[in-house]
C-alpha positions in Angstrom: -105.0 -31.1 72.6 -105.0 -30.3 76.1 -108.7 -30.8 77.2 -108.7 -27.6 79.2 -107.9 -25.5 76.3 -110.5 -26.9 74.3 -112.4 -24.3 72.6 -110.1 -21.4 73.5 -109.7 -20.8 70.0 -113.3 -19.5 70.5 -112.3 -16.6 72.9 -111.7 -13.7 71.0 -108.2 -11.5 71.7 -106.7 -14.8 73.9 -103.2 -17.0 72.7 -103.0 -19.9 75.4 -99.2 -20.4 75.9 -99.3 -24.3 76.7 -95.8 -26.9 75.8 -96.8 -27.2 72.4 -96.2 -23.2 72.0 -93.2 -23.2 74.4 -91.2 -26.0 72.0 -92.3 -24.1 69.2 -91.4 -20.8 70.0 -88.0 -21.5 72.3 -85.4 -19.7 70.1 -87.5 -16.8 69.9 -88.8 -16.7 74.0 -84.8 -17.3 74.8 -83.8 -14.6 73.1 -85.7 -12.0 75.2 -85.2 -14.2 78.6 -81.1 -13.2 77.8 -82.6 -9.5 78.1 -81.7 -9.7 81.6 -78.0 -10.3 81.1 -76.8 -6.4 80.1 -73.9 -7.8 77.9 -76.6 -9.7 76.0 -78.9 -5.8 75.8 -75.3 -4.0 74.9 -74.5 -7.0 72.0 -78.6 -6.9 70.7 -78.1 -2.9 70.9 -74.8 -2.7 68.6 -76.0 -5.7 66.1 -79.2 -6.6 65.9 -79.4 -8.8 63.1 -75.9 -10.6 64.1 -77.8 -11.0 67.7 -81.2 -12.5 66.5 -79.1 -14.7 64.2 -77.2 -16.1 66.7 -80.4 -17.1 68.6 -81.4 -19.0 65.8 -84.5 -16.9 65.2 -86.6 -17.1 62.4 -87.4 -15.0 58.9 -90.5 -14.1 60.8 -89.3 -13.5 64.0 -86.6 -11.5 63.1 -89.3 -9.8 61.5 -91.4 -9.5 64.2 -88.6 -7.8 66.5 -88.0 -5.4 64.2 -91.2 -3.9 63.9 -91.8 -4.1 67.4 -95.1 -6.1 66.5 -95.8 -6.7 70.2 -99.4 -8.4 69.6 -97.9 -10.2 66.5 -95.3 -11.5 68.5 -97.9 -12.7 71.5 -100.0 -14.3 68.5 -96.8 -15.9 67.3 -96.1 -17.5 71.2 -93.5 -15.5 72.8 -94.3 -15.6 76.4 -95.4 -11.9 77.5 -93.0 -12.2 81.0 -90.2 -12.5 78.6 -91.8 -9.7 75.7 -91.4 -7.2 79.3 -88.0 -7.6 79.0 -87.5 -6.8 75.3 -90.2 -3.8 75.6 -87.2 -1.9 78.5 -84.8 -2.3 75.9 -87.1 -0.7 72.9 -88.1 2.0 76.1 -91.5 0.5 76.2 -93.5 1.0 79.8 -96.0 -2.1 79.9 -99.1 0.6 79.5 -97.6 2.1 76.2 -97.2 -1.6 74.9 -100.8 -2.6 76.1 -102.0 0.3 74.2 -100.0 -0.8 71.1 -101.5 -4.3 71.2 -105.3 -2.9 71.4 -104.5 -0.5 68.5 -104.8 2.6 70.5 -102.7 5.8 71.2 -100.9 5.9 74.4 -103.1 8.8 75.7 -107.0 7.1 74.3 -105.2 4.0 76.1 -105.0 5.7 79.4 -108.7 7.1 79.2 -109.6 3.7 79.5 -108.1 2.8 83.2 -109.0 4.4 86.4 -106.3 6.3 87.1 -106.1 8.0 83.5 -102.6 9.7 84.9 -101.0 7.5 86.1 -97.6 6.7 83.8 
């Protein structure tokens, strides 16, 4: 194990993306990198299933995706740069997935920064 992620399994809420997690999880992280290229958006839009396949994603993957399981995905070890990109194509702002990932509402969520209105 890398020695500067030793005892990170210790620090609740945190899922260390290191090289062991990248190899692991390339299909899946790949798949939402080609979330930049609109063909790829319009093809995952029409055919989800025939998309993700193609990808060579996982049973639980797959899964993943479709319930929009945005910490379950993090905890799986797709890289939350790449998650962004999936999160505009499900019309996902990054507050209304943060607040989906800490179990809240949207608007409980908000109460919680400081600038509550801000959207």
């Amino acid at each position: 194990m890398n020695p500067q992620l030793e005892g990170i399994e210790n620090i609740e809420g945190t899922y260390a993306f290191d090289i062991r997690t990248c190899n692991r999880t390339l299909n899946v992280n790949r798949f939402f990198w080609n979330m930049i290229k609109a063909e790829w958006r319009e093809r995952y839009l029409k055919d989800p299933e025939g998309v993700m396949t193609e990808a060579g994603l996982n049973d639980t993957e797959k899964d993943l995706i479709r319930k929009q399981d945005w910490l379950g995905l993090v905890q799986h070890g797709v890289n939350f740069f790449v998650l962004e990109k999936f999160a505009r194509v499900a019309r996902k702002s990054n507050l209304e997935v943060y607040a989906i990932m800490r179990g809240e509402s949207f608007e409980d969520f908000m109460k919680t920064r400081r600038v509550p209105d801000a959207r």
